[in-house]
VEXLO-393410 format. One line per field, with one value per atom (N, C-alpha, C): x, y, z; residue in one letter; atom name; residue number from 1. Coordinates in nm, 4 decimals, padded with zeros to 6 digits, always signed. Atoms other than C-alpha are relative to their C-alpha. Layout:
// residues N
xx = [X  ...]
yy = [Y  ...]
zz = [Z  ...]
residuo = [A  ...]
atomo = [CA  ...]
num = [NUM  ...]
//
This chain:
// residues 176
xx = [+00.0847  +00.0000  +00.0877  -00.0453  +00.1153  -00.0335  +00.0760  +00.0864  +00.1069  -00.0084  +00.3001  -00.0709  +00.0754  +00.1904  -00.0982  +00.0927  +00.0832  -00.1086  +00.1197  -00.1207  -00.1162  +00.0842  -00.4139  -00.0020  -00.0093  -00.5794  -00.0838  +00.0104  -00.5932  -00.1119  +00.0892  -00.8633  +00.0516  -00.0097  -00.6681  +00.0687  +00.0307  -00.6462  +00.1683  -00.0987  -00.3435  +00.1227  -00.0613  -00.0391  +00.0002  -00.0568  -00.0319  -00.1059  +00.1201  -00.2302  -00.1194  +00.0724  -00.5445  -00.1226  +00.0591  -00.7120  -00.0323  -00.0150  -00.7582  -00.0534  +00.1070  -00.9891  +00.1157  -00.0996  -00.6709  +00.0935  -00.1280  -00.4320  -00.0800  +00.0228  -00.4797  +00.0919  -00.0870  -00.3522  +00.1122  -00.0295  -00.1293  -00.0716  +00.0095  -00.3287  -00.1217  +00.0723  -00.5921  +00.1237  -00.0756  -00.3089  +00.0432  -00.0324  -00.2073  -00.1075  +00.1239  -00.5757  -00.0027  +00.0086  -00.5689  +00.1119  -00.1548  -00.1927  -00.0024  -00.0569  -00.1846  +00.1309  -00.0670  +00.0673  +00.0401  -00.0282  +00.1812  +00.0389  -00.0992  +00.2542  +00.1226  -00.1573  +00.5901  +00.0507  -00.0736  +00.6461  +00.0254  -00.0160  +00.5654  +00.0306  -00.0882  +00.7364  +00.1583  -00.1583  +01.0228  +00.0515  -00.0460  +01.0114  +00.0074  -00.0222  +00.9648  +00.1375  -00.1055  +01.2509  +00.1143  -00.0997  +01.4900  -00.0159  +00.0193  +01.3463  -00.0684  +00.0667  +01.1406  -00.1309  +00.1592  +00.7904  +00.0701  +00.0273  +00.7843  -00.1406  +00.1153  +00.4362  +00.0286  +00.0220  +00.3153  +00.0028  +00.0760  +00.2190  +00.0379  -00.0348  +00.2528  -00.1372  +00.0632  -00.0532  +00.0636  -00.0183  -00.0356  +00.0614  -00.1105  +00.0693  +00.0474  -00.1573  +00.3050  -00.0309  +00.0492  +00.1104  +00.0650  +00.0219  +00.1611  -00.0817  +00.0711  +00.0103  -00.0292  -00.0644  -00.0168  -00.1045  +00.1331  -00.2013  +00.0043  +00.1022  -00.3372  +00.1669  -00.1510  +00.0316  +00.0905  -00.1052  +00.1944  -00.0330  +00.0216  +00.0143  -00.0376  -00.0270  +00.0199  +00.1482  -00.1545  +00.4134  -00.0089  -00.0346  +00.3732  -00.0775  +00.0334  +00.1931  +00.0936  -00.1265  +00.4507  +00.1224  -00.0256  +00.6541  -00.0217  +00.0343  +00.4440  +00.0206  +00.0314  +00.4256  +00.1229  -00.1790  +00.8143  +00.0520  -00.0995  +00.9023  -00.0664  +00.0155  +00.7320  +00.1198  -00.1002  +00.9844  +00.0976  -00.1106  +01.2551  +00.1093  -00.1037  +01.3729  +00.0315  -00.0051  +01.5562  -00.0004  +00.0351  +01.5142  +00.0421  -00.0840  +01.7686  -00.0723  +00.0472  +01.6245  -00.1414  +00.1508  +01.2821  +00.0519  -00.0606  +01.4072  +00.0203  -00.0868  +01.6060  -00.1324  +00.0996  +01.2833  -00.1187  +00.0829  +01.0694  +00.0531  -00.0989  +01.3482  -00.0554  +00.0458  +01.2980  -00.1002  +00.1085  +00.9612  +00.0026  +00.0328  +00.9311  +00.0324  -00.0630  +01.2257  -00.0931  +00.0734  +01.0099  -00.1165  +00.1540  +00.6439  +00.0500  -00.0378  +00.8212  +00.0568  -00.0131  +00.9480  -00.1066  +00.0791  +00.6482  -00.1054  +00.0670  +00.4837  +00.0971  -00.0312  +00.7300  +00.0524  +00.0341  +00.7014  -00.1685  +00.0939  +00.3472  -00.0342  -00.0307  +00.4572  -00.1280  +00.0766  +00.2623  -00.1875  +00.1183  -00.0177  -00.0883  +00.0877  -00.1205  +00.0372  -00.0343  -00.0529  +00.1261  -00.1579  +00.2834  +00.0708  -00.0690  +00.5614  +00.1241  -00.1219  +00.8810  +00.0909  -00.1194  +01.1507  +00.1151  -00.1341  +01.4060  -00.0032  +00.0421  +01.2863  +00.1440  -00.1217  +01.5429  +00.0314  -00.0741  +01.7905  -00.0344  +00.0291  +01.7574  +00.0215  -00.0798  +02.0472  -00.0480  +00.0489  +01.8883  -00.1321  +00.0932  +01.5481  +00.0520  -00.0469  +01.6620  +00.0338  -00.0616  +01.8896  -00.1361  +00.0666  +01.5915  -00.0659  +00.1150  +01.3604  +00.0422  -00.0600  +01.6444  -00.0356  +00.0219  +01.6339  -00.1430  +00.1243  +01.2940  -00.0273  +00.0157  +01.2702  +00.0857  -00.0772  +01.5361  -00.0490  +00.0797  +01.3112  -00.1469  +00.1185  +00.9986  +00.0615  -00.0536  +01.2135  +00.0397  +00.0182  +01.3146  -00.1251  +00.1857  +00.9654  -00.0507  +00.0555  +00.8794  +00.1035  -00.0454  +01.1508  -00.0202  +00.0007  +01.1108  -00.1673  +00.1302  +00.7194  -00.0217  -00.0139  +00.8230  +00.0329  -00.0398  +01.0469  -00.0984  +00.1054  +00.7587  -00.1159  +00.0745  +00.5313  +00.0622  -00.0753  +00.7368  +00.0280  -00.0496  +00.8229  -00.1690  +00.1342  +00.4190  -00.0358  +00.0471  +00.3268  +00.0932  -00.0475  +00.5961  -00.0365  +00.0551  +00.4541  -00.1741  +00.1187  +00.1246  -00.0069  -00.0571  +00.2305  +00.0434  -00.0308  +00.3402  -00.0826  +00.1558  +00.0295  -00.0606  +00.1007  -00.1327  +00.0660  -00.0634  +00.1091  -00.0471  +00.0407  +00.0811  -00.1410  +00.1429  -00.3152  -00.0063  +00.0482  -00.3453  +00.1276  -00.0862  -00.0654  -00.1228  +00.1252  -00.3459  -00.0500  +00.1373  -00.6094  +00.0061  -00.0741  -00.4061  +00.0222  +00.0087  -00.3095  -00.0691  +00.1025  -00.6085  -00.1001  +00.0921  -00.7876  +00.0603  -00.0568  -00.5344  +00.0181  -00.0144  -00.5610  -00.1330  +00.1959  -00.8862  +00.0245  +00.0550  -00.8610  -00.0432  +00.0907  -00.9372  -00.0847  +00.1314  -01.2735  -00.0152  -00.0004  -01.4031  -00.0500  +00.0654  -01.4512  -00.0887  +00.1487  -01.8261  +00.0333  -00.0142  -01.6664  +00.0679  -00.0672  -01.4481  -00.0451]
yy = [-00.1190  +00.0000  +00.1233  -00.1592  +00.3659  +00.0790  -00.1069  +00.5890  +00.1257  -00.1092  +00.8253  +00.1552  -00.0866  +01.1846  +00.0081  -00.0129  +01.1992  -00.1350  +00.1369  +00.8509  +00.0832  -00.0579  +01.0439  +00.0994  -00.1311  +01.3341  +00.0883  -00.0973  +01.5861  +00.1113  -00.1170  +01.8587  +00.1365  -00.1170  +02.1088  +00.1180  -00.0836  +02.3970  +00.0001  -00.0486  +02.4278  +00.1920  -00.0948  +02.6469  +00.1256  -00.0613  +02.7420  +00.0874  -00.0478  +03.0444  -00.0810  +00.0560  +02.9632  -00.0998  +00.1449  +02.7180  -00.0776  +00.1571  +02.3757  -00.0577  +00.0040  +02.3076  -00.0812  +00.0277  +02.3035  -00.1296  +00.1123  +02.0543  -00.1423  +00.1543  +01.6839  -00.0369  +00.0697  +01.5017  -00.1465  +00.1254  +01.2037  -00.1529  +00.1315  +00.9347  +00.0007  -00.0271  +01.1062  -00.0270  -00.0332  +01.1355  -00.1654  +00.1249  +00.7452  -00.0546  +00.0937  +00.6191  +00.0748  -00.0472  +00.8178  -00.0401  +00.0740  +00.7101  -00.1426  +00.1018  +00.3814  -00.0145  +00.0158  +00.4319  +00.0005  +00.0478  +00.3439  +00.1490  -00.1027  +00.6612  -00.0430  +00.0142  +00.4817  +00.0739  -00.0574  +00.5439  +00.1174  -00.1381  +00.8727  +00.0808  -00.0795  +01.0002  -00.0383  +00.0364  +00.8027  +00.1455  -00.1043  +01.0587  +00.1678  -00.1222  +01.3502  +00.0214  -00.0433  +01.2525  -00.0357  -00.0547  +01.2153  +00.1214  -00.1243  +01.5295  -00.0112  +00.0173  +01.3707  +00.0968  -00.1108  +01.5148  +00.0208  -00.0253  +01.7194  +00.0892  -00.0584  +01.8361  +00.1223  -00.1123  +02.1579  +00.1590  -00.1097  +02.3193  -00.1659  +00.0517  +02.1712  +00.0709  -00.0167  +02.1843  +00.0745  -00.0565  +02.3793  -00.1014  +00.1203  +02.0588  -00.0562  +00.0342  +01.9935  -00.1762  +00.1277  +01.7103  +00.0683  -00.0408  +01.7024  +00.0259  -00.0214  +01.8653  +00.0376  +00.0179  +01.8060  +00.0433  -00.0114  +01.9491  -00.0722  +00.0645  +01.8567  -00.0568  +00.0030  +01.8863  -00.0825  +00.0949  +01.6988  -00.1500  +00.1248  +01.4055  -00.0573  -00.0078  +01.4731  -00.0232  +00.0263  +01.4285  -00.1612  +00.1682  +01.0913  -00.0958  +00.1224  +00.9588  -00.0222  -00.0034  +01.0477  -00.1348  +00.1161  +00.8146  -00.1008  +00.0773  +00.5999  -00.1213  +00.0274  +00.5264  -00.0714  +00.0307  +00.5269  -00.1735  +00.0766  +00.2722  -00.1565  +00.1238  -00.0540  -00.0180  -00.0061  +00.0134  +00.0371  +00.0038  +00.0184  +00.1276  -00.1099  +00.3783  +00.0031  +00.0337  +00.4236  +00.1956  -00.1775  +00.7756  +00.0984  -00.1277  +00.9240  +00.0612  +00.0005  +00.8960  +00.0839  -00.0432  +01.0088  +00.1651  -00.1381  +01.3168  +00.0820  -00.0951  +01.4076  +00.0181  +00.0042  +01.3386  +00.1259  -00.0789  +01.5413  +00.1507  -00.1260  +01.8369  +00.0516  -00.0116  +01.8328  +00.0422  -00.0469  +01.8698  +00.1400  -00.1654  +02.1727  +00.0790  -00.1309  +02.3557  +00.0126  +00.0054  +02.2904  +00.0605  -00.0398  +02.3844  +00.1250  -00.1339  +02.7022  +00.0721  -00.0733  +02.7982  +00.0654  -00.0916  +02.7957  +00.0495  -00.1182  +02.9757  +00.1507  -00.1097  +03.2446  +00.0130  -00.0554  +03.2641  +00.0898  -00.0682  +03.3462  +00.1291  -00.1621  +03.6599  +00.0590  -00.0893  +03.9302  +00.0107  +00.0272  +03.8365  -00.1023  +00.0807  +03.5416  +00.0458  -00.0876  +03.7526  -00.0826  +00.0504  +03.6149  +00.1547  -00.0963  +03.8248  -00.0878  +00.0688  +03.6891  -00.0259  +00.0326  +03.5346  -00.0354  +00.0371  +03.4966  -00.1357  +00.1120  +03.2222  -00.0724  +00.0567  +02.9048  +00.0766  -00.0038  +02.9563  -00.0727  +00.0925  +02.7761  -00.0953  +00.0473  +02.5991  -00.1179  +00.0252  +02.4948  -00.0539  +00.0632  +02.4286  -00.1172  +00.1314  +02.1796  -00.1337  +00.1137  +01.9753  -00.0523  +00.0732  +01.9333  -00.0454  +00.0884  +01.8258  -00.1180  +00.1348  +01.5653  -00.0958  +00.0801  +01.4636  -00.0666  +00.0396  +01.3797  -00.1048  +00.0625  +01.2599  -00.1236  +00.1577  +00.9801  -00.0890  +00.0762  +00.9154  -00.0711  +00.0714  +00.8589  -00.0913  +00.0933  +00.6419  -00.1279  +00.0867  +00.4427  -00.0496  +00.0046  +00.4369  -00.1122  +00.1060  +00.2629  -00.1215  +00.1644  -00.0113  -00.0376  +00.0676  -00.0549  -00.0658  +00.0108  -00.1085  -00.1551  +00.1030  -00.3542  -00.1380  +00.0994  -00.5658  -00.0534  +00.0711  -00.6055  -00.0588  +00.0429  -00.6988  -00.1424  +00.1389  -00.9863  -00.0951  +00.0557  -01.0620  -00.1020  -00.0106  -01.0703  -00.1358  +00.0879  -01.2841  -00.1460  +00.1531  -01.5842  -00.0458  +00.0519  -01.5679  -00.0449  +00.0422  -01.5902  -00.1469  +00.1399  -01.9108  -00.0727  +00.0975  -02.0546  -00.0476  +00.0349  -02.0228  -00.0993  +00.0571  -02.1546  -00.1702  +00.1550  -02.4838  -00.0554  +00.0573  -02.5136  -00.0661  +00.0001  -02.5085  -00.1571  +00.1745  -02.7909  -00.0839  +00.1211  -02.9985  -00.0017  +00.0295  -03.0091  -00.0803  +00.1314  -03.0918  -00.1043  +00.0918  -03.3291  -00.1781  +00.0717  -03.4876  -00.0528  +00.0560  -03.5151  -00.0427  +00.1042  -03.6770  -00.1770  +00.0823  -03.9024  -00.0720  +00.0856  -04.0052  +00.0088  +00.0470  -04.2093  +00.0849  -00.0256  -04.0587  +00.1938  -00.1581  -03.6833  -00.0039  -00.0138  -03.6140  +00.1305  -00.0752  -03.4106  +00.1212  -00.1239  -03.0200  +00.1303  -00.0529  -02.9171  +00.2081  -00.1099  -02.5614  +00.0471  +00.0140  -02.5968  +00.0048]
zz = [+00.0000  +00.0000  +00.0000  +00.0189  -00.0899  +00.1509  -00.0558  +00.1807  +00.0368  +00.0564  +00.0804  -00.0027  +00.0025  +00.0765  -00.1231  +00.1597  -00.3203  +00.0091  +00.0252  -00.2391  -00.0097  -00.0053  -00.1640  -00.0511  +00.0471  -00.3195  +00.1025  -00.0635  -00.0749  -00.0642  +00.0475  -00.0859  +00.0410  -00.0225  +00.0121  -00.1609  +00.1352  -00.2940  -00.0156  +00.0659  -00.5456  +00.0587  -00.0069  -00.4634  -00.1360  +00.1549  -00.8327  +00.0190  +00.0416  -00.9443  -00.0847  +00.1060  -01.1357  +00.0752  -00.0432  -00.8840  -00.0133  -00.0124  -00.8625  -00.1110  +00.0699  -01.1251  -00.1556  +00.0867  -01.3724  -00.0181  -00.0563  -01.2039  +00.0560  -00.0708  -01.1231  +00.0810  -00.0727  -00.8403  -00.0651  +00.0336  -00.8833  -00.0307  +00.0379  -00.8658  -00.0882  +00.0959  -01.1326  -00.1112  +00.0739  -01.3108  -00.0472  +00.0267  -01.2573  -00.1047  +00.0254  -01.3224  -00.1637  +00.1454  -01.6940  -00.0697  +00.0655  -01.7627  -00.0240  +00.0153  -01.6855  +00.0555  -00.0639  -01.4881  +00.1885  -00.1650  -01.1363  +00.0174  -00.0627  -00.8768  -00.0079  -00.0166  -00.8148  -00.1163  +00.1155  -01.1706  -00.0438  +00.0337  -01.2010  +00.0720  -00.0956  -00.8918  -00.0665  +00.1023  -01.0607  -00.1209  +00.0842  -01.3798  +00.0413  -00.0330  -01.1689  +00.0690  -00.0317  -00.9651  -00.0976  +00.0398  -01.2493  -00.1514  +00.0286  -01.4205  -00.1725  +00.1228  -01.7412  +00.0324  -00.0310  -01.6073  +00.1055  -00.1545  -01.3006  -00.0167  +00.0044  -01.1911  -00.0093  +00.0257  -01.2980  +00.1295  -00.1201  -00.9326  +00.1399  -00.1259  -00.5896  +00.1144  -00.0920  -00.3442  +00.1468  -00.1509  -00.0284  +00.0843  -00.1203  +00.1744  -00.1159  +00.0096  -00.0485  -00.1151  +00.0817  -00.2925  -00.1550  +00.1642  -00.7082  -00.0297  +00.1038  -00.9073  -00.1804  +00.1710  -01.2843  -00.0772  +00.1072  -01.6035  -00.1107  +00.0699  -01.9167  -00.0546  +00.0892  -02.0813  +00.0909  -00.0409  -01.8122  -00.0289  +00.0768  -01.9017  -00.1362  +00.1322  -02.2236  -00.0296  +00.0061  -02.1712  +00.0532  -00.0343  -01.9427  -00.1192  +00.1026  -02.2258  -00.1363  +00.0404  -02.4621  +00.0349  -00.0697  -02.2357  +00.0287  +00.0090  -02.1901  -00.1166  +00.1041  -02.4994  -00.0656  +00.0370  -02.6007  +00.0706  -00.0419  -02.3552  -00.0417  +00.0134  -02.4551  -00.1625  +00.1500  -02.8130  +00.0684  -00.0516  -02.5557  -00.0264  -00.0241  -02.5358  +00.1031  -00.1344  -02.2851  +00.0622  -00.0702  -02.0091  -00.1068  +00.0632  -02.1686  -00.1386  +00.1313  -02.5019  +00.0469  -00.0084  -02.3921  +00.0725  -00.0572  -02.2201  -00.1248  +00.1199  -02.5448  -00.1182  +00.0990  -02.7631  +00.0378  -00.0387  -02.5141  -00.0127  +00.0162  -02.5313  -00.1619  +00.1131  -02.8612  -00.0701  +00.0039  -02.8938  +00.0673  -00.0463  -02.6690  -00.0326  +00.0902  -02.8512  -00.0907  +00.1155  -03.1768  +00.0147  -00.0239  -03.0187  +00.0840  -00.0791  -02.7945  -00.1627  +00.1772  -03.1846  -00.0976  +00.0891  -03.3742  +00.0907  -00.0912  -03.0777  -00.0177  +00.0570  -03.1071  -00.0942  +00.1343  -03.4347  -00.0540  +00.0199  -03.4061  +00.0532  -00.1015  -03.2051  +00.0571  -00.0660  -03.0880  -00.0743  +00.0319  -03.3243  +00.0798  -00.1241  -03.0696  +00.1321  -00.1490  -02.7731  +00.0366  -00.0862  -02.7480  -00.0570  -00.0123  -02.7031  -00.0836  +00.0322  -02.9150  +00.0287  -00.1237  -02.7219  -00.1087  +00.0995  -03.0814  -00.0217  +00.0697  -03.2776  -00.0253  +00.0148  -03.3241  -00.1389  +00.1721  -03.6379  -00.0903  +00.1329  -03.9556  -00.0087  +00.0066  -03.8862  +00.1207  -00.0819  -03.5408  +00.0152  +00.0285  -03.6601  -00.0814  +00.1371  -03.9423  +00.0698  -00.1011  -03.6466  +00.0329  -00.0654  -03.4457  -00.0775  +00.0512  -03.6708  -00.0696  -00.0363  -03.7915  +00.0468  -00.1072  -03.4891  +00.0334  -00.0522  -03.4219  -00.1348  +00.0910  -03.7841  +00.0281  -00.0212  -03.6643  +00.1191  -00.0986  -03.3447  -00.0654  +00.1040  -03.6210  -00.0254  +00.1114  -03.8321  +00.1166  -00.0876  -03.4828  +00.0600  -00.1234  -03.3413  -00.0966  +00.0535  -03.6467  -00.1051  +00.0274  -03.7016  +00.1083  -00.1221  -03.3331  +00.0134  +00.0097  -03.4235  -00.0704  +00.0965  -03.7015  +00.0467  -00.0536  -03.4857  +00.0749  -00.1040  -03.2461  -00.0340  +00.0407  -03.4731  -00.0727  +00.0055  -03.5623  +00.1121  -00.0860  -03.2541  +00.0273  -00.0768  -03.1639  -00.1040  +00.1464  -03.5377  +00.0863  -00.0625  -03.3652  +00.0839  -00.1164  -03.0537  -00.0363  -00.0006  -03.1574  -00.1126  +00.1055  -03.4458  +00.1680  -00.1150  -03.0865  +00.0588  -00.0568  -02.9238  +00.0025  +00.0093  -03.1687  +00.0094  +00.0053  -03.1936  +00.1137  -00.1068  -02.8263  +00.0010  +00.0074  -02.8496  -00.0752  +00.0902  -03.1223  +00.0507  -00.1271  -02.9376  +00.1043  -00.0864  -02.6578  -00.0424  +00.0224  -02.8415  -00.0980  +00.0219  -03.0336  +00.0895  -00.1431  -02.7176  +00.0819  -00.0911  -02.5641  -00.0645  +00.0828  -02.8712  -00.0025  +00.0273  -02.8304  +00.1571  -00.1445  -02.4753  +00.0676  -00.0943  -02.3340  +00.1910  -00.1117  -01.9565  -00.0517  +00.0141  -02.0947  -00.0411  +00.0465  -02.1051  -00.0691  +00.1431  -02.3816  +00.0824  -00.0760  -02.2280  -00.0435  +00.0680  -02.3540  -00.0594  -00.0199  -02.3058  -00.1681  +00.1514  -02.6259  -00.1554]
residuo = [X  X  X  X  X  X  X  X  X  X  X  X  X  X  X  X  X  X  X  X  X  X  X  X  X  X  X  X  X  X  X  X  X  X  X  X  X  X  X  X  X  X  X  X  X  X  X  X  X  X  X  X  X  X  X  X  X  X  X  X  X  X  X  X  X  X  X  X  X  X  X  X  X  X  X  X  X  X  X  X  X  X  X  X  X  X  X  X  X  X  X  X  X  X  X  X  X  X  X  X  X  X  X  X  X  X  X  X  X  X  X  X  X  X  X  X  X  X  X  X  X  X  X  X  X  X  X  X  X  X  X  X  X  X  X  X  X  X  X  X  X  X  X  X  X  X  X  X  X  X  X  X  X  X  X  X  X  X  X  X  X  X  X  X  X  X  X  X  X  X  X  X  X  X  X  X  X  X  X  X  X  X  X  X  X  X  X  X  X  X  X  X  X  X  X  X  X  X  X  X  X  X  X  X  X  X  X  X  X  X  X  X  X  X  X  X  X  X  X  X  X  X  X  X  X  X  X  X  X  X  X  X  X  X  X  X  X  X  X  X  X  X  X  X  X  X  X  X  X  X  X  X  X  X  X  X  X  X  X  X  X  X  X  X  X  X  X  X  X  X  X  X  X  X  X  X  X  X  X  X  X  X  X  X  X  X  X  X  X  X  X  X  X  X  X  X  X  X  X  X  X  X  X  X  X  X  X  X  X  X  X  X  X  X  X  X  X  X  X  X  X  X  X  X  X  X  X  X  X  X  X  X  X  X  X  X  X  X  X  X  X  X  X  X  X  X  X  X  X  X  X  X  X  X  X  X  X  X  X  X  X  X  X  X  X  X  X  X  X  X  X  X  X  X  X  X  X  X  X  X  X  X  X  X  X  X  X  X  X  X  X  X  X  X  X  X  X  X  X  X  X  X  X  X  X  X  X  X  X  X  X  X  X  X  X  X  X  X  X  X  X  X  X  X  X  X  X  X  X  X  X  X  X  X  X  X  X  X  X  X  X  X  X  X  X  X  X  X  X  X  X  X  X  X  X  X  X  X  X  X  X  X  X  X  X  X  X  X  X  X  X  X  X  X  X  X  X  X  X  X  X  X  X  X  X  X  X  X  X  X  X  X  X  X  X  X  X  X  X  X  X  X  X  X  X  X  X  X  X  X  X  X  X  X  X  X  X  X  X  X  X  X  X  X  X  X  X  X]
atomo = [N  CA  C  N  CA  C  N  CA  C  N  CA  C  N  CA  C  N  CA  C  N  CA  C  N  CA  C  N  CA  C  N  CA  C  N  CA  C  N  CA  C  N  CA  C  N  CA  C  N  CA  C  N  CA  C  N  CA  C  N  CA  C  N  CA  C  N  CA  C  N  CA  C  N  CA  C  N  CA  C  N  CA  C  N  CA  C  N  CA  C  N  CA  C  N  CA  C  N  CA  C  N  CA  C  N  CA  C  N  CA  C  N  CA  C  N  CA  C  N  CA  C  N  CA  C  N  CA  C  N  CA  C  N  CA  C  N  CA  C  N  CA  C  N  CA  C  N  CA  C  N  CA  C  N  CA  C  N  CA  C  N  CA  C  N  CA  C  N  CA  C  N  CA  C  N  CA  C  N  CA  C  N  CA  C  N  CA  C  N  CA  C  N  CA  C  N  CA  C  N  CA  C  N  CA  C  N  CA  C  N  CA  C  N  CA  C  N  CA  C  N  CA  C  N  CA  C  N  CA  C  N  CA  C  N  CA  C  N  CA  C  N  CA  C  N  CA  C  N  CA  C  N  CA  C  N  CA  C  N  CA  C  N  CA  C  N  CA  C  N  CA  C  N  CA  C  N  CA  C  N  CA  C  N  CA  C  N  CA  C  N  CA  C  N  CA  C  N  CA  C  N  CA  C  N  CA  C  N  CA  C  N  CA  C  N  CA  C  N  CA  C  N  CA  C  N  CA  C  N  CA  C  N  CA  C  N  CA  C  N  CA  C  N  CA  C  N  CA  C  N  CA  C  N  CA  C  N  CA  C  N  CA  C  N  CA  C  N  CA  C  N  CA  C  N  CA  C  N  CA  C  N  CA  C  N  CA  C  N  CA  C  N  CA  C  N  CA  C  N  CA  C  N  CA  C  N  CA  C  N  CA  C  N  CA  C  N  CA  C  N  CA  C  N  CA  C  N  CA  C  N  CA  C  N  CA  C  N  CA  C  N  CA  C  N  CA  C  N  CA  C  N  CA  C  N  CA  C  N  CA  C  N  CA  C  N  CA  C  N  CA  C  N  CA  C  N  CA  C  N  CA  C  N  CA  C  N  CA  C  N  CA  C  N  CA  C  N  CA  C  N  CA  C  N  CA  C  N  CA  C  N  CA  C  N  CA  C  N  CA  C  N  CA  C  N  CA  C  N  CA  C  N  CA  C  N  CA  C  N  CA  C  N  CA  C  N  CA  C  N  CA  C  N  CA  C  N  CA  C  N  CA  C  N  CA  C  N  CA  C  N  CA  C  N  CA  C  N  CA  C  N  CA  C  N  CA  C  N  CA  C  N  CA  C  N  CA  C  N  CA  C  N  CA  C  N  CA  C  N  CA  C  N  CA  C]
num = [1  1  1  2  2  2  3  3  3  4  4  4  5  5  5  6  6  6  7  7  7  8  8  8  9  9  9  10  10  10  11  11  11  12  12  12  13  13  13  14  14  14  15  15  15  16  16  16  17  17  17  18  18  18  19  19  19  20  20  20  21  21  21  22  22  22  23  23  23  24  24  24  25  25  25  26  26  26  27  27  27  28  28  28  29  29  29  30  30  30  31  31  31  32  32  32  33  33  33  34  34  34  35  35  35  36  36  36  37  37  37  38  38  38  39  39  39  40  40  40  41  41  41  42  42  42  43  43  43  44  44  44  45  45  45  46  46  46  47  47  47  48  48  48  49  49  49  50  50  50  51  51  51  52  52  52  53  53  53  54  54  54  55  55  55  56  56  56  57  57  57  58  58  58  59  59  59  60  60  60  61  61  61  62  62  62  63  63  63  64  64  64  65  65  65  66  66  66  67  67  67  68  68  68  69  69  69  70  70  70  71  71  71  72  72  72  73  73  73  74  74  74  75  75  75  76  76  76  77  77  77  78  78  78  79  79  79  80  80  80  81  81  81  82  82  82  83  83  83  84  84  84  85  85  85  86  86  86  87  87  87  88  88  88  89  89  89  90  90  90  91  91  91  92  92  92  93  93  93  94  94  94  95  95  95  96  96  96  97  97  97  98  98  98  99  99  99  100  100  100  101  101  101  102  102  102  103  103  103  104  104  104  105  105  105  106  106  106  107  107  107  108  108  108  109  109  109  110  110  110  111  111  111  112  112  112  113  113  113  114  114  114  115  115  115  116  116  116  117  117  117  118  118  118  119  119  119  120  120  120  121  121  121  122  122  122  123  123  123  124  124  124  125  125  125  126  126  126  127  127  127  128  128  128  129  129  129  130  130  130  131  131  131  132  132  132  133  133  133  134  134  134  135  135  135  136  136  136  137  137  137  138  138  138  139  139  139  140  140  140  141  141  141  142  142  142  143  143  143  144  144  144  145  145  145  146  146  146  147  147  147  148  148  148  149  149  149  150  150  150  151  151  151  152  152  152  153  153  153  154  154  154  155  155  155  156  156  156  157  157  157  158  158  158  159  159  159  160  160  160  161  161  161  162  162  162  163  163  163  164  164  164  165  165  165  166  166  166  167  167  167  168  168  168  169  169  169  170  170  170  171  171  171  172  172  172  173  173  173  174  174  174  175  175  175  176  176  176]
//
């Protein structure tokens, strides 16, 4: 059993401006992820997500975009990226989406903070283009992997009922 401070979701109101309404606790946050608190105290403590805001006593608190990041993650690790990799993929992204935000300057009420370079856009999107291109041989392999296991299955299966056409003490199971 958790009992931990983040186990529970506390009713006491968000430190963050904006009140509560915005931010989810941790274990809203688990039950929509699919993921375990352990796990996601795990990525906060080595700095993949960290919640958005922090409750008055001192609980997580996360928004729409932070679990919009653990799913990100989520997602990555059954194709065996590893932290590091997911960190550098999530970096990535934000330079790219903090870019074409200030690019849209002062026309979307942003203020322009000096859009990446040319030279700097191009890298990252490289980069991400070589995390696509991994995402989906790592998709490929697993779908191979999945096609043998399931050809195993089925061998196992008719070995059974093979087996048990072939031997008088098994009785025949109506369920089948």
């Amino acid at each position: 059993m958790d009992t931990s401070a983040d186990a529970a979701a506390p009713d006491d109101a968000p430190a963050a401006p904006g009140g509560g309404g915005d931010h989810l606790h941790i274990g809203q946050v688990a039950a929509r992820t699919g993921l375990s608190l352990r796990t996601i105290r795990h990525y906060d403590e080595v700095s993949l997500v960290r919640p958005s805001a922090r409750s008055r006593g001192g609980f997580r608190l996360y928004t729409e975009a932070d679990v919009a990041r653990l799913m990100v993650i989520r997602r990555m690790k059954p194709l065996g990226f590893t932290l590091e990799e997911m960190g550098e993929l999530l970096a990535i992204t934000d330079r790219l989406v903090t870019d074409r935000l200030d690019q849209a300057g002062p026309a979307a009420g942003r203020t322009p903070l000096g859009a990446l370079g040319a030279a700097e856009r191009a890298d990252l999107r490289a980069r991400l283009e070589r995390f696509e291109q991994a995402a989906q041989e790592r998709c490929a392999a697993l779908r191979i992997q999945l096609n043998r296991a399931e050809e195993f299955a089925a061998e196992l299966h008719q070995h059974a009922i093979n087996l048990a056409a072939d031997d008088p003490c098994v009785q025949e199971d109506p369920s089948r």
